[in-house]
C-alpha positions as CSV (number, residue, x, y, z in Angstrom):
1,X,9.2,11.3,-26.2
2,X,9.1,10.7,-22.5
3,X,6.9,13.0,-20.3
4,X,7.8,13.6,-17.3
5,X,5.3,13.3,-14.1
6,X,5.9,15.1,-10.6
7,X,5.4,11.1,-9.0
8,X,8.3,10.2,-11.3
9,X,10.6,12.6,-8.5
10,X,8.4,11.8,-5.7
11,X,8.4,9.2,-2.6
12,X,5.0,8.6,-1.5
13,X,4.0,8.2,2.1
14,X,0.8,6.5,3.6
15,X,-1.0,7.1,6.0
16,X,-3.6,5.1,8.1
17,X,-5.4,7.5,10.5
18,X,-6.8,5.8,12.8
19,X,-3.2,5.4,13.7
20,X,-1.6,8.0,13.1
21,X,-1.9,10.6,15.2
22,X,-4.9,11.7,18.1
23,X,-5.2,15.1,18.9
24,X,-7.9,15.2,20.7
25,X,-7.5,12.1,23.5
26,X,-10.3,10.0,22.1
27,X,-7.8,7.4,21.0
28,X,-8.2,7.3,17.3
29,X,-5.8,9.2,15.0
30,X,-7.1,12.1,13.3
31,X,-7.0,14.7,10.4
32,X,-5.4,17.8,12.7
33,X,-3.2,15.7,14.4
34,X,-1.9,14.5,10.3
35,X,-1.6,18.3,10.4
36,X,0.4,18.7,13.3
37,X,2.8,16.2,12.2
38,X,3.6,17.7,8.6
39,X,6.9,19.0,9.6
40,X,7.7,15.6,10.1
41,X,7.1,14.6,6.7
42,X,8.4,17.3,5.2
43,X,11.9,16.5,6.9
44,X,11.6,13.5,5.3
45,X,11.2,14.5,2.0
46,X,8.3,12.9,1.2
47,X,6.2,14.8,-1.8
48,X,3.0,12.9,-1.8
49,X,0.7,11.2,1.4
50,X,-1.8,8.8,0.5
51,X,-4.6,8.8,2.9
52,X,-6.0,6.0,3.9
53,X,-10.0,6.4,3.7
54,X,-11.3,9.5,6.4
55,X,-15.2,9.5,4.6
56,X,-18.2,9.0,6.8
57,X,-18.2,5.0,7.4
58,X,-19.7,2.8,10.1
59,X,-16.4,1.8,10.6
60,X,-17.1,-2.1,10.1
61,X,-13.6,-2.0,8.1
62,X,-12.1,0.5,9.1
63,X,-12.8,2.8,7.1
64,X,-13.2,0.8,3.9
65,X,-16.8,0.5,4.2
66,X,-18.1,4.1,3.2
67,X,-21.5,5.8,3.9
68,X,-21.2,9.1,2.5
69,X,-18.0,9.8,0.0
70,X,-18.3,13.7,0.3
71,X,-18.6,13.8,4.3
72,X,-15.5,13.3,6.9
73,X,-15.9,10.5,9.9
74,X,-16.7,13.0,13.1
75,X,-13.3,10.8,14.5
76,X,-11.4,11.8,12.0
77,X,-12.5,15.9,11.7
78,X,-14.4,17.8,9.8
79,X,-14.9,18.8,5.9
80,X,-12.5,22.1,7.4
81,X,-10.1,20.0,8.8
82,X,-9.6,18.1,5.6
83,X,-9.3,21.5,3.6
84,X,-6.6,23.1,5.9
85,X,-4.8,19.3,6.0
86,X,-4.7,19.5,2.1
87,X,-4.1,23.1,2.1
88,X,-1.4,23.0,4.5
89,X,0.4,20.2,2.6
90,X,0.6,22.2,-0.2
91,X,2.7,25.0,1.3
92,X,5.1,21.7,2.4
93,X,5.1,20.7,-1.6
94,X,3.1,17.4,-0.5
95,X,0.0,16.3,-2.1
96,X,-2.7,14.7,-0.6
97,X,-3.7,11.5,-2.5
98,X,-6.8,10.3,-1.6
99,X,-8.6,6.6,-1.2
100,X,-10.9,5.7,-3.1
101,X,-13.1,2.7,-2.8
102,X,-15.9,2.2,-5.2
103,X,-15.8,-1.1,-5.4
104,X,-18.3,-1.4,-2.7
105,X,-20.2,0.8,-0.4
106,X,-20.8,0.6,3.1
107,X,-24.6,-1.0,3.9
108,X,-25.4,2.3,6.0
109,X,-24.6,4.3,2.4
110,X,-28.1,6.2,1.8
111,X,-27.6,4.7,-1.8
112,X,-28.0,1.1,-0.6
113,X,-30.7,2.0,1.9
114,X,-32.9,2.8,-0.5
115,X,-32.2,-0.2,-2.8
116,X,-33.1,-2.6,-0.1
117,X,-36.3,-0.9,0.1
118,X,-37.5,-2.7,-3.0
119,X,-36.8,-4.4,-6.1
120,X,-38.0,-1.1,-7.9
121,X,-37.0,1.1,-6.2
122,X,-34.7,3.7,-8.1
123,X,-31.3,2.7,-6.5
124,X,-32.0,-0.9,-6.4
125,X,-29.6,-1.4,-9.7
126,X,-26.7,0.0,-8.0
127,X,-25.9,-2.8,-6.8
128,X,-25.9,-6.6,-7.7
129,X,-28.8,-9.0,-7.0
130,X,-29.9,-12.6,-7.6
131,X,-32.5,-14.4,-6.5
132,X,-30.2,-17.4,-5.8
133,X,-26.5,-17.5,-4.4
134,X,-23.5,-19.2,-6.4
135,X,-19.8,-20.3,-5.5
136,X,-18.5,-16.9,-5.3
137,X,-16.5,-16.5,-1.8
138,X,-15.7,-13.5,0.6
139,X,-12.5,-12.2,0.9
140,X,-13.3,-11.8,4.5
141,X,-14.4,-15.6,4.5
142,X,-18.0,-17.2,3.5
143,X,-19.9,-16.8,0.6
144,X,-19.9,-13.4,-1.1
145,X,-24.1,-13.3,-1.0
146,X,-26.0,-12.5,1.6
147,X,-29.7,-13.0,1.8
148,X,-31.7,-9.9,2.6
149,X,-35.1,-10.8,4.2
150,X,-36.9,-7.5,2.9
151,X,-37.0,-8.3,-1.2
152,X,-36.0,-11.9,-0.5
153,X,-32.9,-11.8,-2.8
154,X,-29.4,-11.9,-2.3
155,X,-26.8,-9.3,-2.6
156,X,-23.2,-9.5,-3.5
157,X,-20.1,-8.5,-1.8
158,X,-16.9,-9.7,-2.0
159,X,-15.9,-8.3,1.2
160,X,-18.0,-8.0,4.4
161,X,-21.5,-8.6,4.5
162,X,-21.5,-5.2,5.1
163,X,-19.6,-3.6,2.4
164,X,-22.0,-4.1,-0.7
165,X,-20.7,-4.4,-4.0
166,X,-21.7,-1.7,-6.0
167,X,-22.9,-2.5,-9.5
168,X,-20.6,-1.1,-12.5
169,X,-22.9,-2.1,-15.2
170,X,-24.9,0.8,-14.4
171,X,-24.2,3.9,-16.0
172,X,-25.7,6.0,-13.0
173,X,-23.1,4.5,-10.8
174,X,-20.7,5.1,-12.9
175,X,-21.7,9.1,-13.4
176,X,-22.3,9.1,-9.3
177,X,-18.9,8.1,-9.3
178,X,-17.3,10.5,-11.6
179,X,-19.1,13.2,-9.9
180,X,-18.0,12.3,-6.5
181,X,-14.3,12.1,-7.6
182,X,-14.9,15.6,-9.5
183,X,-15.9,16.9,-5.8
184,X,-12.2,15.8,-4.8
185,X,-10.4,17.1,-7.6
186,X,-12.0,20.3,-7.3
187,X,-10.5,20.8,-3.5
188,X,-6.9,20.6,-4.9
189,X,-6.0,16.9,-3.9
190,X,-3.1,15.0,-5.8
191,X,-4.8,12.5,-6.9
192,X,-6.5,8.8,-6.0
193,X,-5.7,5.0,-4.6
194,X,-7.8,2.8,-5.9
195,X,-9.3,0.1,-3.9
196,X,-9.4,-3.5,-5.6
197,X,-10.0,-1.3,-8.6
198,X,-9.4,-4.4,-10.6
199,X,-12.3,-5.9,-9.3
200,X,-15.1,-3.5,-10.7
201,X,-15.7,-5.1,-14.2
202,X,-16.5,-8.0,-12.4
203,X,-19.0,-10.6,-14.0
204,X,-20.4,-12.6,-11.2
205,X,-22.5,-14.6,-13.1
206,X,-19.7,-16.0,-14.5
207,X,-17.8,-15.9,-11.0
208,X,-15.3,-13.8,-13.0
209,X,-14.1,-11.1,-10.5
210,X,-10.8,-9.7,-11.0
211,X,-9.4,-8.1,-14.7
212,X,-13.6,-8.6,-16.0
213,X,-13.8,-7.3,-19.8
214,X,-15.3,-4.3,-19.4
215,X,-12.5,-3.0,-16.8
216,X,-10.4,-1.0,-19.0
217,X,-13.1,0.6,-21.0
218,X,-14.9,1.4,-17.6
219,X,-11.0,3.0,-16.3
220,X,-11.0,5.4,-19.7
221,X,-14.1,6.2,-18.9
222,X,-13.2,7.4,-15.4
223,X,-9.9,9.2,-16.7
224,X,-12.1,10.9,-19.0
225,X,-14.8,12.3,-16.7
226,X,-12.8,12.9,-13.9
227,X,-8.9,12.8,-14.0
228,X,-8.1,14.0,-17.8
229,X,-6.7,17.4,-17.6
230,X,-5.7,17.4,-14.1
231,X,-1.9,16.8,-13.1
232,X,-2.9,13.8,-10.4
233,X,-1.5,10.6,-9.5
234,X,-4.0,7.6,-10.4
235,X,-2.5,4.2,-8.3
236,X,-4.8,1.2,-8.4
237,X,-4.6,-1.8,-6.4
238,X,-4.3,-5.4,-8.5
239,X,-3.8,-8.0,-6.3
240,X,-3.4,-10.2,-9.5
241,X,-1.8,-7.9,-11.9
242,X,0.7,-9.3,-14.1
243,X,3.2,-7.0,-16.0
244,X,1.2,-7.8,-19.4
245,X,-2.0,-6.1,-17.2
246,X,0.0,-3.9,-16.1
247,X,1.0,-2.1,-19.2
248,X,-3.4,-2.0,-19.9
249,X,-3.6,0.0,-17.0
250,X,-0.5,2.2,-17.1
251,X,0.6,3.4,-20.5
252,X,0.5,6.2,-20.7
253,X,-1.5,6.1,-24.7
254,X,-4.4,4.4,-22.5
255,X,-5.5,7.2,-20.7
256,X,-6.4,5.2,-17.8
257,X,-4.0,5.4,-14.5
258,X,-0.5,6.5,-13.4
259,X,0.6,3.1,-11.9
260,X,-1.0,0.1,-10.1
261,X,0.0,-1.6,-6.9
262,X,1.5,-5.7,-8.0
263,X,1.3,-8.1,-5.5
264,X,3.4,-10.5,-6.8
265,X,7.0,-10.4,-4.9
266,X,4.2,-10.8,-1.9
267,X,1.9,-13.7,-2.7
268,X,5.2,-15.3,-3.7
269,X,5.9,-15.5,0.0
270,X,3.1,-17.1,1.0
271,X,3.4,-21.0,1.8
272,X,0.3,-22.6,0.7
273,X,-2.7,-20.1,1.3
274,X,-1.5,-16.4,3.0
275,X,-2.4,-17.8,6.7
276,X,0.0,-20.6,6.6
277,X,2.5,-17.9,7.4
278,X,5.6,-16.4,4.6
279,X,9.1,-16.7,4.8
280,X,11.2,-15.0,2.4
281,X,13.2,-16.1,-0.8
282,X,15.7,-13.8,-2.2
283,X,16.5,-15.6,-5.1
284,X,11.9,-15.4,-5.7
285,X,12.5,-11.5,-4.7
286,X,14.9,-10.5,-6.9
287,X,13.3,-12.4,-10.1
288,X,10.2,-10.4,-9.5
289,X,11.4,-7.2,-8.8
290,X,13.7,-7.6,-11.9
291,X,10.8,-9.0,-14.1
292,X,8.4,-6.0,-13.8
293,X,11.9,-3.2,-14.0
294,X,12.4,-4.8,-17.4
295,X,9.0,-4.9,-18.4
296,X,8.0,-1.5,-17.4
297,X,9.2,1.7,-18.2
298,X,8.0,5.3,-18.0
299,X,7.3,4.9,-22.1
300,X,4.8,2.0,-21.6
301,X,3.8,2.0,-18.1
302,X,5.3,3.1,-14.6
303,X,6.1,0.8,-11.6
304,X,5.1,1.3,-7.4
305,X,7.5,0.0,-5.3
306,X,6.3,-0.8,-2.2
307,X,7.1,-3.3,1.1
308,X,4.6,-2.3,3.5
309,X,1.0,-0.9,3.7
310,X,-2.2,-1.2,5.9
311,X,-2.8,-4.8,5.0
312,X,0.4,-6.5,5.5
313,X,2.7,-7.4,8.1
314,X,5.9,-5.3,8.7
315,X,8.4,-6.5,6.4
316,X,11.0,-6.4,9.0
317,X,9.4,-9.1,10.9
318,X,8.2,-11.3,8.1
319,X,11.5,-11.0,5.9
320,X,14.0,-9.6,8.1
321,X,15.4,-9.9,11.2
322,X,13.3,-7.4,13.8
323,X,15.5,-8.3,16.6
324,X,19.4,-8.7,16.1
325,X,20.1,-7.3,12.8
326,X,17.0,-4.7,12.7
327,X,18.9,-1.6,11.7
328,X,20.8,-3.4,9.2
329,X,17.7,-5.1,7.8
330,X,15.7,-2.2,7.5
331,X,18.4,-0.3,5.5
332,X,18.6,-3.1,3.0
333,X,15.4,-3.3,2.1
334,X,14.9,0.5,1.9
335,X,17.8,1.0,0.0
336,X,17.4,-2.1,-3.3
337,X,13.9,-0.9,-3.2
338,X,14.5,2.9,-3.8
339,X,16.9,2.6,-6.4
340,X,14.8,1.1,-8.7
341,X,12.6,2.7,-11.5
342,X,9.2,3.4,-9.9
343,X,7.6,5.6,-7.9
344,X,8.4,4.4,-3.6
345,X,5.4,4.0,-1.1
346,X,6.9,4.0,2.6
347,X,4.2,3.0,5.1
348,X,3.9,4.8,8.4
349,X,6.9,3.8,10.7
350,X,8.3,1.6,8.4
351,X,11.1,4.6,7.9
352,X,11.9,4.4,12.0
353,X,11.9,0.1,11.9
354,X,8.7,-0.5,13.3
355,X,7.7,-4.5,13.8
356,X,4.8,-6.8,14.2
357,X,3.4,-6.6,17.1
358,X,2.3,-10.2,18.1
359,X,-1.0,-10.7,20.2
360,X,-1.6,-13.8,22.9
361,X,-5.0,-14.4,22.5
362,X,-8.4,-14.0,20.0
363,X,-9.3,-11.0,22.2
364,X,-6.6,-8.6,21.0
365,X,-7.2,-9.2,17.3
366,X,-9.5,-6.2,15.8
367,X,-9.2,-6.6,11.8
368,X,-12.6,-8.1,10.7
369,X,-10.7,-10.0,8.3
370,X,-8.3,-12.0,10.9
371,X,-11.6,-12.5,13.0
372,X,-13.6,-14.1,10.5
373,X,-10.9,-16.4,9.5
374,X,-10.0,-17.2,13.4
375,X,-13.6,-18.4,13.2
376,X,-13.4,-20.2,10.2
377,X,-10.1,-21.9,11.3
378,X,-11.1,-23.0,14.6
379,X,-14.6,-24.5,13.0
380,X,-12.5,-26.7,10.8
381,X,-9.8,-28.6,13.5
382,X,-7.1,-25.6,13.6
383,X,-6.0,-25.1,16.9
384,X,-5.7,-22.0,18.9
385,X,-2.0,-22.2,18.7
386,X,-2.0,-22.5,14.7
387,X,-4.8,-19.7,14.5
388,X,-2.6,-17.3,16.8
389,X,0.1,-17.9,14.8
390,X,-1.2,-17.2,11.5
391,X,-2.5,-13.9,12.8
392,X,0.4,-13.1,14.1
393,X,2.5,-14.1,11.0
394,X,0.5,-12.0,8.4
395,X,-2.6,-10.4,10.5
396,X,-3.5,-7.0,9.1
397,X,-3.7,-5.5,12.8
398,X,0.6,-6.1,12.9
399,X,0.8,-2.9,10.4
400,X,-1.9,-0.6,12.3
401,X,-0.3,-0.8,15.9
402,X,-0.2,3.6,16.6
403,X,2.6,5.2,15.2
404,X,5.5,5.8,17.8
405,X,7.0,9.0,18.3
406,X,8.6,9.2,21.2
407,X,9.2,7.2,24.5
408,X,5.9,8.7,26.2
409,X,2.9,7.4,27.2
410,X,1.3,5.8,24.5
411,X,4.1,6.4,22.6
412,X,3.1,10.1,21.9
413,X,0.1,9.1,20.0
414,X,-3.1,9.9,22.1
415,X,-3.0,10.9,25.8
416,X,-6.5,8.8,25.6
417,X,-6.4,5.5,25.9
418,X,-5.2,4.3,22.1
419,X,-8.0,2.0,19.7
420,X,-5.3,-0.5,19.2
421,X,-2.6,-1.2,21.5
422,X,1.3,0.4,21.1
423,X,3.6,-1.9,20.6
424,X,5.4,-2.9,23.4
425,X,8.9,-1.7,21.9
426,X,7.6,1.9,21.5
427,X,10.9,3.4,24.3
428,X,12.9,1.9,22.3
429,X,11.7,2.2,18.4
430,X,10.2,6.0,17.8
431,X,10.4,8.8,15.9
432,X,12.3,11.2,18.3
433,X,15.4,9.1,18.6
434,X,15.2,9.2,14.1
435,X,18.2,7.5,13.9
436,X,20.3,5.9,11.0
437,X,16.9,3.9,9.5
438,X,15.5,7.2,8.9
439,X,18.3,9.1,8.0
440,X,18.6,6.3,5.2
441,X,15.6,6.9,3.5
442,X,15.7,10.6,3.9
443,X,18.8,10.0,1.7
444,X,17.3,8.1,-0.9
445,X,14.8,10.1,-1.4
446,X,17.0,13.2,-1.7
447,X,18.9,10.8,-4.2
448,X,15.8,10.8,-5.7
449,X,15.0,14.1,-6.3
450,X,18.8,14.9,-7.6
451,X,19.2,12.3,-10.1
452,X,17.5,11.2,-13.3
453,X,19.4,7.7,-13.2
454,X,17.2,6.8,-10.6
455,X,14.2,7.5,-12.5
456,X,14.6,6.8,-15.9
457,X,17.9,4.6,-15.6
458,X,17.6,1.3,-17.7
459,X,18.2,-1.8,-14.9
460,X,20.1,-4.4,-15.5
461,X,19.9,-7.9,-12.7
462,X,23.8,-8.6,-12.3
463,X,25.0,-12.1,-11.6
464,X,25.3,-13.1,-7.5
465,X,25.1,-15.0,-4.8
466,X,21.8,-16.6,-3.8
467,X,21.4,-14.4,-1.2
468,X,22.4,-11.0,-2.4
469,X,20.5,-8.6,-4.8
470,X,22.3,-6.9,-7.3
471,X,21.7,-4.6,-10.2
472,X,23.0,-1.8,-12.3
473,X,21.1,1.4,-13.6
474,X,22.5,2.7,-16.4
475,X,21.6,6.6,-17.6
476,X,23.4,8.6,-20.2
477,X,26.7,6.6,-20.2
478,X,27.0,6.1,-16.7
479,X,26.3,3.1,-14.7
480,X,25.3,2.8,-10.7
481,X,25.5,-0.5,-9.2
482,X,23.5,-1.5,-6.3
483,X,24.2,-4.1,-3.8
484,X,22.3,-5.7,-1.2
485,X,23.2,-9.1,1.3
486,X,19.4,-9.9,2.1
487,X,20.1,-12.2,5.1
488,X,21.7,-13.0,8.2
489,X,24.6,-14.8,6.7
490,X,27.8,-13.6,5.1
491,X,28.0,-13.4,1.5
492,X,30.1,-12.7,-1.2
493,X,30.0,-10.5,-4.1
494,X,32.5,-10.3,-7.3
495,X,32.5,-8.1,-10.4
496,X,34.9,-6.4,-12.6
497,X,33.7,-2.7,-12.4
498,X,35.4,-0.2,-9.9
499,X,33.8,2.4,-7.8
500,X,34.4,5.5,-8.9
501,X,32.0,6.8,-6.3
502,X,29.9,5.6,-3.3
503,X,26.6,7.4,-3.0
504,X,24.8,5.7,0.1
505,X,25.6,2.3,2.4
506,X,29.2,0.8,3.2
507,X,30.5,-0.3,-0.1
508,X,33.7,-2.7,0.3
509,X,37.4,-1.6,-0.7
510,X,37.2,-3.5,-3.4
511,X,33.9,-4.5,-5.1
512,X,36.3,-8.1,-7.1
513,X,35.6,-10.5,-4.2
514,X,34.0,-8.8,-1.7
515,X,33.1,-10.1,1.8
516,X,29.2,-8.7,2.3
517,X,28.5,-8.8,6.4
518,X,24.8,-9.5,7.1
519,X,22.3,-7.2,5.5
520,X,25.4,-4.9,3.9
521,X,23.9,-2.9,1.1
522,X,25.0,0.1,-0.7
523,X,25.0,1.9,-4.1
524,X,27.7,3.3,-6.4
525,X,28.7,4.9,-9.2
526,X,31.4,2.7,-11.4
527,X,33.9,3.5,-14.2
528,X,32.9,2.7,-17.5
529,X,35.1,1.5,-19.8
């Protein structure tokens, strides 16, 4: 029998706070000024933020490279701050879901300070060490070892040099771990993002790194000593999750997580590596979407649905059309992606249309990673031009430009002078004007809440054009047909069902040849029978 989860009726909203929201001028977003913006979420409708990581941290990665898990970044607040934000969310019905990133520490983390100090030393095991360095690469470019002069060995990390991987083998971590999350739990958050969580059963001897064999057993583990018993969202990231791994992490017999974060309809878009730029296929999209709604369920695993996060580019610039047709393009995508079975992630300002933000020179790029590949580009004959380009096309800064709120200074974010640029179309593109892009997902997620179709609906792809994305849901003997045109050009759609009912978007007269103007979507109820 199916049991029902509060992030089955949910929509989830993240959060980056750096750039969020300042209230104190320094220029970085912080945890009172989330607070002071919770009425705003709450007129959404969201019932969940995830927060991206607010833990002490040199900063190297924003935030991703943590020095103390159970202490709060003095930019971001205090230990306080974070117990009002969480308690203050909860009169709103909105859970704070926190990040959590123990695939690595940060190198300033008093665990890896000691463990540099020497090859005995008690923490030197909590992390990995060989004497020599193999193939294994850096995401962030370079080889994943770096030699440390002290103890003459190498350490891994498959991120910065400065973010050392953290050694799951050893059943002390593991326990630190547990006991750390147990910290969490106990202050009444809704639960935990994972970070690269797929990566921690990682064998590097065998330059095995994602889905390792000892993954799962290490994720019942976790559930067991830290999330069993408590009502929490569990979400980890799997950059190369199929729906097969999928069903490992997310059934709900396993014990081990709620959901996990595919990045499949993304790579997808990629030409040949992820800086050669994307473009955007429907005929690609709708296969994968429609792949892992008919291979997950809420009886054998549950699916995200997500467009945008912190380390993307705004989907409205890299798949839709950010300048003509942005309105129109941002309600498509909101709406086919809502109506599906899943829980939805909206990104910070992706419910107002905000775009990519595109710099001029090297200069204006922050994100470590973009940096380190500008450097690796240029060493090996790209251009300027191409390097630029490729930042601009899929650079991870394009998604942490400050939020826009209003037509102020700054956009409303800081009164300080703000860690990252606003973009440029902040008068025109904030949160005060609200508009029709977010009065369209504060519908769907009220949809949401009011309907079990949504939820548990079976899906069904239906036959169209290349260009348009369409699909029925059908829930106790009636059926709800979605439609989107994906694309700047007219299209046309045909069936044989009738709308008995439009629920959201501007559905055609007739739904047997209908003319679809650019980026038309919409959803409705049809007669059966």
């Amino acid at each position: 029998m199916l049991e029902k989860k509060w992030w089955h009726d949910v929509v989830m909203y993240q959060i980056y706070p750096r750039s969020f929201q300042d209230s104190n001028g320094d220029g970085i977003g912080d945890i009172p000024g989330i607070i002071s913006r919770l009425d705003y979420l709450s007129s959404l409708g969201v019932g969940g933020i995830w927060l991206s990581p607010v833990y002490a941290s040199p900063m190297d990665d924003n935030g991703y490279d943590i020095s103390d898990y159970e202490a709060i970044a003095p930019e971001f607040g205090t230990m306080a701050d974070m117990e009002q934000l969480i308690a203050e969310a909860k009169k709103r019905n909105i859970r704070i879901v926190m990040d959590l990133v123990v695939n690595h520490t940060s190198d300033e983390h008093a665990w890896f300070i000691e463990a540099r100090q020497s090859k005995t030393n008690q923490y030197r095991d909590f992390y990995i060490w060989r004497d020599e360095p193999n193939a294994l690469k850096s995401t962030f470019s370079g080889s994943a070892w770096q030699f440390d002069a002290l103890t003459k060995q190498y350490y891994l990390h498959l991120f910065s040099k400065r973010q050392p991987d953290l050694n799951w083998e050893n059943e002390n971590v593991r326990q630190a771990i547990y006991k750390m999350m147990n910290f969490w739990v106990d202050k009444g958050i809704g639960g935990f993002r994972m970070d690269v969580i797929d990566l921690i059963g990682k064998l590097p001897d065998a330059e095995i790194t994602g889905n390792g064999p000892k993954l799962h057993a290490y994720l019942q583990e976790m559930n067991a000593a830290a999330l069993a018993g408590h009502d929490l969202l569990t979400v980890g990231e799997t950059w190369e999750a199929t729906p097969e791994l999928a069903k490992l992490y997310s059934s709900p017999a396993r014990q081990e997580l709620s959901m996990i974060f595919q990045f499949e309809h993304i790579t997808a878009m990629w030409h040949e590596t992820k800086w050669a730029g994307n473009y955007f296929s429907v005929p690609k999209f709708k296969a994968i979407m429609g792949k892992w709604q008919q291979e997950l369920s809420a009886e054998n695993g549950w699916n995200s649905l997500f467009l945008n996060n912190h380390d993307l580019p705004r989907v409205l610039s890299a798949w839709g059309n950010d300048k003509e047709k942005r309105v129109e393009s941002a309600q498509a995508f909101a709406l086919c992606l809502h109506l599906l079975r899943g829980t939805p992630y909206i990104y910070q300002g992706e419910e107002i249309g905000m775009t990519n933000c595109p710099v001029t020179t090297l200069a204006e790029v922050d994100d470590i990673e973009s940096r380190n590949w500008a450097n690796d580009a240029l060493k090996t004959g790209h251009t300027q031009e191409e390097v630029i380009a490729g930042i601009n096309a899929v650079g991870r800064d394009n998604a942490r430009t400050p939020m826009q709120w209003d037509a102020t200074d700054n956009a409303g974010f800081t009164s300080g002078t703000p860690w990252l640029p606003v973009n440029a179309n902040y008068k025109r593109i904030n949160a005060a004007q609200k508009g029709s892009i977010f009065e369209t997902y504060q519908k769907l997620i009220a949809l949401r809440k009011e309907n079990d179709w949504i939820k548990y609906g079976d899906f069904e792809p239906v036959t169209s054009e290349a260009t348009v994305f369409a699909y029925l849901r059908t829930y106790q003997e009636k059926k709800y047909l979605i439609v989107a045109n994906l694309s700047d050009e007219t299209s046309h759609f045909s069936s044989s069902y009738k709308n008995r009912q439009t629920l959201i978007g501007a559905a055609p007269e007739s739904l047997n040849a209908a003319v679809l103007a650019p980026w038309q979507a919409f959803a409705c109820e049809v007669e059966v029978g």
